[in-house]
C-alpha positions in Angstrom: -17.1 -118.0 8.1 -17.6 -115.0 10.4 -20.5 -115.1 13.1 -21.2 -111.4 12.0 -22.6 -113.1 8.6 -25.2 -114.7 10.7 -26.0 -111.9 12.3 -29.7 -109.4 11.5 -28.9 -107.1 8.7 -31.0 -104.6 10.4 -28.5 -105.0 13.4 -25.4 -104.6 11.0 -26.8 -101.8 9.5 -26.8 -99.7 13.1 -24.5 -97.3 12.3 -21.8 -95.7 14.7 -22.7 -92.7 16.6 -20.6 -90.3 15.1 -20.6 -88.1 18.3 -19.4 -90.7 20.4 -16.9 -91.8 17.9 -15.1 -88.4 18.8 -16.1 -89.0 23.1 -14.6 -91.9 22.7 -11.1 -90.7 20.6 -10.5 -87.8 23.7 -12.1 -89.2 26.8 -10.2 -88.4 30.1 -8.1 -86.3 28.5 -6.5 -83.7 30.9 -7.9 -80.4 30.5 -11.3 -81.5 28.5 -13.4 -79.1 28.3 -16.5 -81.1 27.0 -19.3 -79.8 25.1 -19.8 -82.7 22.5 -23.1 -84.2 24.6 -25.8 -82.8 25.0 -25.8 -82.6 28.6 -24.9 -80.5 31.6 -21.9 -80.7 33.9 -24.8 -80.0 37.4 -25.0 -83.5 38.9 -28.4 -84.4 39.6 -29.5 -82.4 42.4 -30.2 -84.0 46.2 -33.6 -83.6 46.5 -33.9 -85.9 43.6 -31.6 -88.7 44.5 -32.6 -88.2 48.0 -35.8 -89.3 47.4 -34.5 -92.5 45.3 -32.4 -93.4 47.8 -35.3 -93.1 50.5 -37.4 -95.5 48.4 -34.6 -97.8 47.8 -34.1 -98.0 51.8 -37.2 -98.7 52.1 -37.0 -101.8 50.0 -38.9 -100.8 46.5 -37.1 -102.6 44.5 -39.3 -105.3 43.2 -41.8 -105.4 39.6 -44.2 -102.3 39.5 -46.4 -101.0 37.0 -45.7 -101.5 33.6 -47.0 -97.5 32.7 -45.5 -96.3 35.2 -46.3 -95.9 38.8 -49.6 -94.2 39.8 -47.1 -91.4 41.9 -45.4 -90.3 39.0 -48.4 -90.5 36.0 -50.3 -87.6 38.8 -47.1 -85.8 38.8 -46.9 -85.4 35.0 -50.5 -84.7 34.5 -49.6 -82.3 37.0 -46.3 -80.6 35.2 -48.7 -80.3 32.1 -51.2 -77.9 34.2 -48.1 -75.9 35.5 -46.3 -75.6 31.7 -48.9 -76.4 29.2 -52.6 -75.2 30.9 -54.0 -78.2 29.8 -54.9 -81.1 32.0 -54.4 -84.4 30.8 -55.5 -88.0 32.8 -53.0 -90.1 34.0 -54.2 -92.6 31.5 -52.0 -90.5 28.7 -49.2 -90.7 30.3 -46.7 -93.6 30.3 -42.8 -94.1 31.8 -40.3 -95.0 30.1 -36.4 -95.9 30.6 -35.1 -93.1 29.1 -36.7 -90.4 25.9 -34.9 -93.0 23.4 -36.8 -96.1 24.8 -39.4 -93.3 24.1 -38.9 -93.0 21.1 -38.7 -96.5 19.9 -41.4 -97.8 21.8 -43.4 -95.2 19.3 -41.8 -96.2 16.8 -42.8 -99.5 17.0 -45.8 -98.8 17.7 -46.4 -96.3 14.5 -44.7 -98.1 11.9 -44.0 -101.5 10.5 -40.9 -103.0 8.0 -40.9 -100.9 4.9 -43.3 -97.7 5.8 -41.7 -94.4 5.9 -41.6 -92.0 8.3 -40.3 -88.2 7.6 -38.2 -86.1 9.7 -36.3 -82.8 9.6 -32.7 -82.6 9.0 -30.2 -82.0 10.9 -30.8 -84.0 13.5 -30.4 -85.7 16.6 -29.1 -89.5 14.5 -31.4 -91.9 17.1 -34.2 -91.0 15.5 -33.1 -92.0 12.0 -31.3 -95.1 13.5 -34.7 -95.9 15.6 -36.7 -96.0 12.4 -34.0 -98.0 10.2 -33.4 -100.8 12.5 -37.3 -101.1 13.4 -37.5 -101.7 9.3 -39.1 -98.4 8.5 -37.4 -96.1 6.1 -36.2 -93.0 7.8 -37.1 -89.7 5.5 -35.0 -87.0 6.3 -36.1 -83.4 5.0 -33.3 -80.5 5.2 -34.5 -77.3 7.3 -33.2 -74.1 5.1 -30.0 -72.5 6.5 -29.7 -68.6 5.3 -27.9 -65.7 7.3 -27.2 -67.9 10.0 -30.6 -69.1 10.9 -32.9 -72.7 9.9 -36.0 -72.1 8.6 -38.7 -74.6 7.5 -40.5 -75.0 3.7 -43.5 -76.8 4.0 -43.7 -77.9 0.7 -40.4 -79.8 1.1 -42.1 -82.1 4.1 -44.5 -82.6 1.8 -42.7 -83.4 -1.5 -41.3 -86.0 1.0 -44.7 -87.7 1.2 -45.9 -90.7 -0.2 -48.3 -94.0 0.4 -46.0 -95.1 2.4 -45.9 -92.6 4.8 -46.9 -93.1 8.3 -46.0 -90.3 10.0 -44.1 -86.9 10.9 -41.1 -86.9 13.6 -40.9 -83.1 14.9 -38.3 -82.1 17.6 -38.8 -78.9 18.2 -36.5 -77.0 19.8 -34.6 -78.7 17.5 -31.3 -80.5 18.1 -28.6 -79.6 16.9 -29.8 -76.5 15.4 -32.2 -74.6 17.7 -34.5 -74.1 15.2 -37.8 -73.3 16.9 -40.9 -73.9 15.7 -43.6 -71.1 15.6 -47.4 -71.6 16.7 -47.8 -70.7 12.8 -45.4 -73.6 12.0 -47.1 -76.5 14.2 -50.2 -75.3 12.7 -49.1 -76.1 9.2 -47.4 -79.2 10.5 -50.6 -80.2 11.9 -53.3 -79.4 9.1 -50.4 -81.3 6.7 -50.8 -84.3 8.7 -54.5 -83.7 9.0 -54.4 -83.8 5.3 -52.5 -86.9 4.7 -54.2 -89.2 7.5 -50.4 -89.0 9.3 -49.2 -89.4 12.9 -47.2 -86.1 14.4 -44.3 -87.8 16.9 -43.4 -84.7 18.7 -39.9 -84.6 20.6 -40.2 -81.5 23.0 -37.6 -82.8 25.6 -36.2 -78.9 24.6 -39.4 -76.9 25.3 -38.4 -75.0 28.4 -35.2 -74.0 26.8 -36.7 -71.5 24.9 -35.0 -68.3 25.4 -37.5 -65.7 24.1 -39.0 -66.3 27.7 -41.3 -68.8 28.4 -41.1 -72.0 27.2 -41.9 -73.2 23.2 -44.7 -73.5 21.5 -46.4 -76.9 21.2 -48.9 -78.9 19.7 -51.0 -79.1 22.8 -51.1 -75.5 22.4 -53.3 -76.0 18.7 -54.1 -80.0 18.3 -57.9 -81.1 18.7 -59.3 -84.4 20.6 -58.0 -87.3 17.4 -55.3 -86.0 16.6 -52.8 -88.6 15.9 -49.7 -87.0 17.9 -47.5 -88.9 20.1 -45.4 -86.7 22.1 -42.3 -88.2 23.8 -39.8 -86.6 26.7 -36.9 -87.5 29.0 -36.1 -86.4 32.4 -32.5 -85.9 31.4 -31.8 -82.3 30.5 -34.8 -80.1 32.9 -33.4 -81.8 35.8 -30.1 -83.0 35.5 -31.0 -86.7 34.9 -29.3 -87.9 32.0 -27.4 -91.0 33.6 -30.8 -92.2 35.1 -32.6 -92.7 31.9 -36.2 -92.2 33.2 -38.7 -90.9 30.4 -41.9 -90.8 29.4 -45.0 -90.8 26.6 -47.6 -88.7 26.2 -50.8 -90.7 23.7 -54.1 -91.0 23.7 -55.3 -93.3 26.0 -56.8 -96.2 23.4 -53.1 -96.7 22.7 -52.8 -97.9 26.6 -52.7 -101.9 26.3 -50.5 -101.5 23.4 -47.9 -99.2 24.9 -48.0 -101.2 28.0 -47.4 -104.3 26.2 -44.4 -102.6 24.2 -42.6 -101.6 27.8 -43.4 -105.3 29.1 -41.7 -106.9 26.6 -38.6 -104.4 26.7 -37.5 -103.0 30.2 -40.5 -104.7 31.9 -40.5 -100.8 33.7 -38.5 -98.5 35.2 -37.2 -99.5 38.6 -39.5 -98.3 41.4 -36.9 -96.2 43.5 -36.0 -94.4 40.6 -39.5 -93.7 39.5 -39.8 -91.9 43.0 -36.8 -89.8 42.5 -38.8 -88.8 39.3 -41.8 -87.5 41.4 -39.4 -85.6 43.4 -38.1 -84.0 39.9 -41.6 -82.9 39.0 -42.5 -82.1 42.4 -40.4 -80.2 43.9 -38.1 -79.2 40.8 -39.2 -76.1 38.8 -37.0 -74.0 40.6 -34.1 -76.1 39.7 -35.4 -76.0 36.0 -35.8 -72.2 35.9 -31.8 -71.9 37.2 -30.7 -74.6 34.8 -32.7 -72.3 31.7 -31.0 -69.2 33.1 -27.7 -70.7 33.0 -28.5 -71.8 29.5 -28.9 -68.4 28.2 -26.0 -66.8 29.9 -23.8 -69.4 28.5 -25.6 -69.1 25.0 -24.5 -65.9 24.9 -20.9 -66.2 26.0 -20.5 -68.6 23.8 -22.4 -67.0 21.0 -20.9 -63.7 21.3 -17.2 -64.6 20.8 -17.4 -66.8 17.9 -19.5 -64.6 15.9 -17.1 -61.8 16.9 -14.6 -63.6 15.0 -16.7 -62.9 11.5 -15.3 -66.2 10.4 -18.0 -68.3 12.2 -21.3 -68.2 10.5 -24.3 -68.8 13.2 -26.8 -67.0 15.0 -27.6 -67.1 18.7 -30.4 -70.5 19.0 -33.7 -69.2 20.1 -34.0 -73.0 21.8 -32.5 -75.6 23.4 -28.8 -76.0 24.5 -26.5 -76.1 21.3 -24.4 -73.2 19.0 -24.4 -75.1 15.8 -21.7 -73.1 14.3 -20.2 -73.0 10.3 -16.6 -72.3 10.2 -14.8 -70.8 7.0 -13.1 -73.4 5.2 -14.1 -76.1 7.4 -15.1 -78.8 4.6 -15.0 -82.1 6.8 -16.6 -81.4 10.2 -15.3 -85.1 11.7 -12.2 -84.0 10.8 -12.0 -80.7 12.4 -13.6 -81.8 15.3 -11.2 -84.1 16.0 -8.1 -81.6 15.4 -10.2 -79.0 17.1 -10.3 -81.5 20.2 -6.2 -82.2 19.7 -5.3 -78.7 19.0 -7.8 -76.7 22.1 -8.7 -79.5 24.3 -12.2 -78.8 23.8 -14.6 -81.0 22.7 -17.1 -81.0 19.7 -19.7 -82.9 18.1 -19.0 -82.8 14.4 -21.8 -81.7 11.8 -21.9 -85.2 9.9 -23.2 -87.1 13.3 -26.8 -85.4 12.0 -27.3 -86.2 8.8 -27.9 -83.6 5.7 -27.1 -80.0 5.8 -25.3 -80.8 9.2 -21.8 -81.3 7.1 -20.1 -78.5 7.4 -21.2 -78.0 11.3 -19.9 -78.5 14.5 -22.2 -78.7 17.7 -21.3 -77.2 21.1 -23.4 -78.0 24.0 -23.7 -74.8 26.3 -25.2 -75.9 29.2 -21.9 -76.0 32.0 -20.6 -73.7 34.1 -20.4 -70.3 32.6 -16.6 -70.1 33.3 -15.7 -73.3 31.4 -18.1 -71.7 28.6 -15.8 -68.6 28.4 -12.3 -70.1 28.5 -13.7 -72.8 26.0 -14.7 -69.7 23.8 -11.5 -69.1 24.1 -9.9 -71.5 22.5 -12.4 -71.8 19.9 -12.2 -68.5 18.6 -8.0 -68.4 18.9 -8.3 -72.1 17.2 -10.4 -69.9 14.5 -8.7 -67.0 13.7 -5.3 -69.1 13.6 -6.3 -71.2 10.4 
């Protein structure tokens, strides 16, 4: 008999991340021109990993505070005056190793085996896969997709709900599509879960990438003291951090001991030094932000501009985040395509099915690299396109 037979169902059923199936078919190739991640090609910058590498000098390397040390919780409340105008206690705010541990430290703490939670589709998968293997049942709810843009129908989130409902999972800018919600749309959101006695998880590790100028909308922006909304963030893409996996959790502050006790029996915390380089991040880093955003949009653009040029790519510029998610004619099987698109162009895609329905016919291109790379990836895209 196999060992896998003795192995947690829940832990079989993890399915494979079908963007890193295709990483992991081209990796290294010569010539790569990467945009299947959703992450940037700046390394983190020195001020940053300067200020780790201080506090790692300096010998801070041993057990600190579960929620995070007191450094870095002031430094958020503080990013939340600067972006949000609202000022929260350090008591909301709790660190985490990485937006996914994020994620499914809330999950844990929102759900239990067979509730559901709903989310919009297409997405980012880790959520879905978060829910499933905590033995919740993941909901997904298609966004509409007409004349190039995603939409949202309220009455389909709501058709989704049920008794066993426990909640509403809301990224917003959304990955992979850039849908953006409006102050209109959280509202609705928000007097929906009002209505139903539901927790809101908000994912706005995209808000500053909102190209309109200035950043998203958010439920901070609308929600009223109890609330159930649990919003969760990463360090990664704002400041060029995605190899350190540092993130964090914004809750009310009743949810404290339990969140604590969640991180405790995980990670036990984030290391020390690396909490420091986070402080630095908020710190000193808005600048770097404001460059990194700027670069976004340039390269949105570029990118944007070519393929729809081609009339045989059906997509609209993204009003946020950092990803084209783009239709080709008569592309039926987007794994497929992304992996001859990868063979034939040397660039490199993330297909459509890695995000569940009404992602199928899609491919995702992360824009946020040097605008250079952008353009000669265009490139080959659009030559790729007009040759089938």
């Amino acid at each position: 008999m196999s060992i896998m037979n003795s192995l947690s169902p829940r832990a079989l059923a993890a399915p494979e991340s079908g963007i890193v199936e295709v990483v992991n078919y081209a990796r290294g190739r010569e010539g790569l021109l990467p945009l299947w991640v959703g992450e940037g090609d700046l390394p983190t910058p020195d001020f940053i990993s300067r200020a780790a590498m201080e506090a790692l000098a300096a010998g801070e390397t041993f057990y600190t505070w579960q929620r995070g040390i007191p450094e870095l919780r002031r430094a958020l409340s503080d990013y939340y005056v600067r972006h949000f105008s609202v000022r929260l206690p350090v008591e909301h705010f709790y660190v985490t190793g990485s937006g996914m541990q994020a994620i499914q430290i809330s999950v844990q703490a929102l759900t239990s085996p067979g509730d559901e939670f709903v989310y919009l589709t297409p997405a980012w998968p880790n959520i879905a896969a978060a829910l499933e293997i905590a033995g919740a049942r993941a909901v997904g709810v298609e966004l509409q997709f007409e004349g190039g843009r995603w939409g949202l129908d309220l009455d389909r989130i709501e058709a989704a709900i049920t008794p066993k409902t426990r909640g509403l999972f809301i990224n917003t800018p959304s990955n992979p599509t850039g849908w953006t919600a409006t102050r209109k749309d959280l509202g609705e959101i928000l007097a929906l879960a009002r209505k139903h006695d539901l927790w809101i998880m908000a994912d706005e590790i995209y808000v500053l990438y909102h190209f309109a100028g200035g950043r998203a909308p958010s439920f901070l922006d609308i929600m009223e003291e109890g609330d159930k909304i649990i919003f969760v963030n990463s360090f990664s893409k704002n400041w060029s951090m995605t190899g350190w996996r540092v993130g964090w959790i914004v809750a009310p502050p009743e949810m404290g001991q339990v969140l604590e006790n969640l991180i405790q029996y995980s990670t036990s915390g984030v290391a020390q030094f690396m909490q420091k380089g986070a402080v630095a991040a908020l710190d000193q880093g808005d600048d770097f932000v404001s460059a990194n955003i700027a670069r976004a949009a340039r390269c949105r653009d570029i990118l944007c501009d070519a393929l729809i040029a081609t009339n045989r790519v059906e997509t609209l510029k993204p009003d946020g985040a950092l990803y084209a998610f783009l239709k080709i004619d008569g592309v039926s099987d987007s794994r497929q395509a992304a992996i001859n698109i990868v063979d034939k162009t040397g660039v490199g895609l993330a297909p459509g099915t890695a995000f569940g329905a009404g992602g199928e016919l899609f491919l995702r291109a992360c824009f946020l690299r040097d605008p250079g790379q952008v353009a000669v990836a265009a490139e080959r895209l659009c030559d790729y396109i007009l040759r089938r």
